[in-house]
N, C-alpha and C positions, 0 to 999 in steps of 0.2 A: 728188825722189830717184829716178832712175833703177835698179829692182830688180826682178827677175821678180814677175810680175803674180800669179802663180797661188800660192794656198797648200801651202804642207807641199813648197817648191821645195827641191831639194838644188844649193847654191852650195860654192862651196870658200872660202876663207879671203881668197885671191886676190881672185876674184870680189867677193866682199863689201867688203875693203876698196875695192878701184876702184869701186862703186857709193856710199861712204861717202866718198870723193876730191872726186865731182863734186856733191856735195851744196854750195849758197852758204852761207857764212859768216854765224855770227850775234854773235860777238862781236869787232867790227873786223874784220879778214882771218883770224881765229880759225875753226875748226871744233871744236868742244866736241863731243865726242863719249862719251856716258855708258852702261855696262853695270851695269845691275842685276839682282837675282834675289837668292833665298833662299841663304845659306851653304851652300857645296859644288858651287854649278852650274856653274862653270866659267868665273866672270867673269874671275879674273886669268890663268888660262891662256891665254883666248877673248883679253884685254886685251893682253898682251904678242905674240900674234902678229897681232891687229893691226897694232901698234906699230912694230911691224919691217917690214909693208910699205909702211905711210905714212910711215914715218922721223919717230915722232911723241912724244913724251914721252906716258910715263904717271905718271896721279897715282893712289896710292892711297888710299881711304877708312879702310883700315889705319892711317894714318899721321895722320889726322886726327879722329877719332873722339876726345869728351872722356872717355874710361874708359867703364866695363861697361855703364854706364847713356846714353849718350851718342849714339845712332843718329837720337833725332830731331832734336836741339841739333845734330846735322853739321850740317843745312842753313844755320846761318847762318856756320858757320866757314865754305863752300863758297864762299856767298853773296861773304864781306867777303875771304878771302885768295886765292880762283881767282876767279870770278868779275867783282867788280870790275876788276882791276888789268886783267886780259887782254880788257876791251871798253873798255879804252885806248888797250890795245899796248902795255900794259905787262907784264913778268915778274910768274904769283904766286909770291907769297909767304910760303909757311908754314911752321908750327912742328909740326916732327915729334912725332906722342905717344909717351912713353916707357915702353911696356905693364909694365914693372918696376919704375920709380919713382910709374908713376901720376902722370904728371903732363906737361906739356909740353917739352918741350927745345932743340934748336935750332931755326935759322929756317934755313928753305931755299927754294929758286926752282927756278923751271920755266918757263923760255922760253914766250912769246909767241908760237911755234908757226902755222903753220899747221892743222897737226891738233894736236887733246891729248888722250888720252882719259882721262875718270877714271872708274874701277872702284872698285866694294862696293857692300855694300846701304845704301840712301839716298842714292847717287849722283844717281837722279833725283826729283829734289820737285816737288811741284806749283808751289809761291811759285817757282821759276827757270825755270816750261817756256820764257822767252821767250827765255832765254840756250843751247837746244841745240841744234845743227846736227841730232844722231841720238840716239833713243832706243832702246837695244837693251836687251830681258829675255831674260836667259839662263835656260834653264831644264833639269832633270835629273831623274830617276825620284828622291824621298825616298831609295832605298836608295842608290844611287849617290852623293848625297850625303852620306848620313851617312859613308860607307866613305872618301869623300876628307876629311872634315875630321877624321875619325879619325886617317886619313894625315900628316897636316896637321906640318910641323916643332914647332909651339911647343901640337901637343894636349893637352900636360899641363898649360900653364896654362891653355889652352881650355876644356879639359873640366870643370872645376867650373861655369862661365859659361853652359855651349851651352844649355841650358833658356831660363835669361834671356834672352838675346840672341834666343834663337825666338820668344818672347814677343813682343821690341820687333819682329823681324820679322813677326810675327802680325796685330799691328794698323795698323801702318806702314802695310802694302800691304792690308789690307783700308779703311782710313780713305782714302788716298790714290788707291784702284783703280791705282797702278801699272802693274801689266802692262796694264791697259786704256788706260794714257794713251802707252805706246810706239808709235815708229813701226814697227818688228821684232819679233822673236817670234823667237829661237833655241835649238836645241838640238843639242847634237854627240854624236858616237858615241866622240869621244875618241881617234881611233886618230890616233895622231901618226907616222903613213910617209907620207912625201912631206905635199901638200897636204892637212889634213886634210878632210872633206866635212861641211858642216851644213845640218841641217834651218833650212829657212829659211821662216816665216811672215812677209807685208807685211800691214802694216797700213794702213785707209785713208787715203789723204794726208790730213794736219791743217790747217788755218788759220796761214799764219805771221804771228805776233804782231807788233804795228806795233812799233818801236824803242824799248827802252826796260820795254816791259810785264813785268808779271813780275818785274822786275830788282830791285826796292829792298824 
């Protein structure tokens, strides 16, 4: 992956995704592309303008997740409805969660993409490192995060949750080391005029996994 060499680089959004462009494919012609970090850091804002410069579907973790308790059990929904289909070439295919009935609902799809990127926390596991083009942790001061998921549209069902949910993010990324196993390191100042600017840490190139590893 072609990105400034130097720590603590300020790139724009721009910048980053054409650095995230020329990265080779690991699933078929697929670039999987995964933002994680702690609720509130800015992965779906960071995810959706992505998205928009690589013309690239996003999946959320929001939509996947099995209920309150459910952030380590994503990995194998990941696993079996994104994951397999699209180191096919095939469209995934999953079942949207329905945070009100508590329970599953429709089935939906998501193009076999050149890029895709999917966002939330547990986006990246260790059991799929061999299925990701990029690994990006987005990250944000605690206070700035609380204050966005404060913000947040659906905080009042949130808000009885957020403890729990810190919890499973507590041990997630301390059992997993996470941030240590990405290949980025971002953090933004959030100003959305024109190109935003982000703090941008590289991390050192990894080993890419032979075909297949990881994946089952």
């Amino acid at each position: 992956m072609t990105t400034p060499a130097a720590d603590n680089t300020l790139v724009t959004v721009t910048e980053l995704a054409a650095a995230l462009a020329r990265i080779p494919p690991r699933l078929g012609r697929t670039r999987l592309i995964a933002l994680d970090g702690r609720s509130g850091s800015g992965k779906t804002w960071l995810a959706e303008l992505l998205a928009g410069r690589l013309h690239a579907p996003v999946i959320h973790m929001d939509d996947l997740y099995p209920g309150w308790d459910g952030l380590v059990r994503a990995a194998r929904v990941v696993h079996d409805w994104v994951i397999t289909p699209l180191a096919t070439q095939q469209p995934a295919r999953w079942r949207r969660f329905d945070w009100d009935a508590m329970a599953y609902a429709e089935w939906r799809t998501t193009e076999a993409a050149e890029m895709v990127v999917l966002e939330g926390c547990g986006s990246v596991r260790a059991e799929l490192a061999g299925a990701y083009a990029a690994r990006i942790w987005v990250e944000a001061p605690a206070g700035a995060r609380r204050r966005r998921i404060e913000a947040r549209a659906d905080w009042g069902m949130y808000q009885p949750h957020v403890e729990r949910w810190a919890s499973q993010e507590e041990v997630l990324y301390r059992t997993e080391r996470t941030k240590h196993h990405c290949d980025l390191v971002v953090g933004n100042a959030r100003d959305t005029v024109g190109d935003p600017r982000l703090t941008l840490r590289v991390r050192a190139a990894r080993t890419t996994p032979s075909k297949g590893e990881n994946l089952r």
